[in-house]
C-alpha positions, 0 to 999 in steps of 0.5 A: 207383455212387456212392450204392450201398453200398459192399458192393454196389458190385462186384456193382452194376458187374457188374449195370449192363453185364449188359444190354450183353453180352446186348443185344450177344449179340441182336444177331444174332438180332434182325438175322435177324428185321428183315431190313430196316435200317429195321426194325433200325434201329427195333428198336435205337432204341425200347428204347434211348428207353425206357432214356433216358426212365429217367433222369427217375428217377435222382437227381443224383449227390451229389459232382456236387453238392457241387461246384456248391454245391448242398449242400441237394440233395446232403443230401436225396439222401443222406439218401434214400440212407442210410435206403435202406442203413439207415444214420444221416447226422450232424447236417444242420449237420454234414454240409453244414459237410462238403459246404462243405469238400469244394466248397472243397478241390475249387475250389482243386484245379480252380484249381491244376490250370487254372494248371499246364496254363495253364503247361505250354500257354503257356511256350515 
């Protein structure tokens, strides 16, 4: 979602659980056909292997990232992004000067966060 477009984004969502609601409407039919649970069992299992076998495809998410410091990854994945969407990114320098302080801004975040819910855990 986060490397579609921003457009496209809600009919993005909508077509990601499309799959679910008919996988769960055949669900029935598919149970009348195995009559047996191993045969079911096998009929869920196999489309589910392939899906997952997808995700060798999937690129990392960018903001995953940026914020484990990986900013030479997120760039190349954004780049491929933005010519998808025919869009221009600004200068390498510059957009990786941006990854830096979106990962800072972040870190304090987490560290702020950990010490308030330290706080809040350990005072008596």
């Amino acid at each position: 979602m986060e490397t579609c477009a921003t457009k496209y984004r809600a009919a993005a969502g909508t077509l990601f659980v499309i799959p679910w609601a008919l996988g769960y409407m055949a669900v029935p039919g598919i149970a009348y056909v195995a009559r047996t649970w191993k045969v079911l069992q096998l009929a869920y299992a196999i489309p589910t292997l392939l899906a997952i076998s997808f995700f060798v495809w999937l690129p990392e998410s960018p903001r995953w990232l940026i914020i484990r410091g990986r900013h030479e990854e997120a760039l190349k994945i954004m780049t491929q992004v933005a010519k998808v969407n025919k869009k221009t990114l600004p200068s390498d320098d510059q957009v990786l000067f941006v990854m830096k302080n979106i990962a800072q801004k972040v870190s304090v975040r987490v560290l702020v966060t950990i010490v308030f819910i330290t706080m809040l855990v350990c005072h008596h």
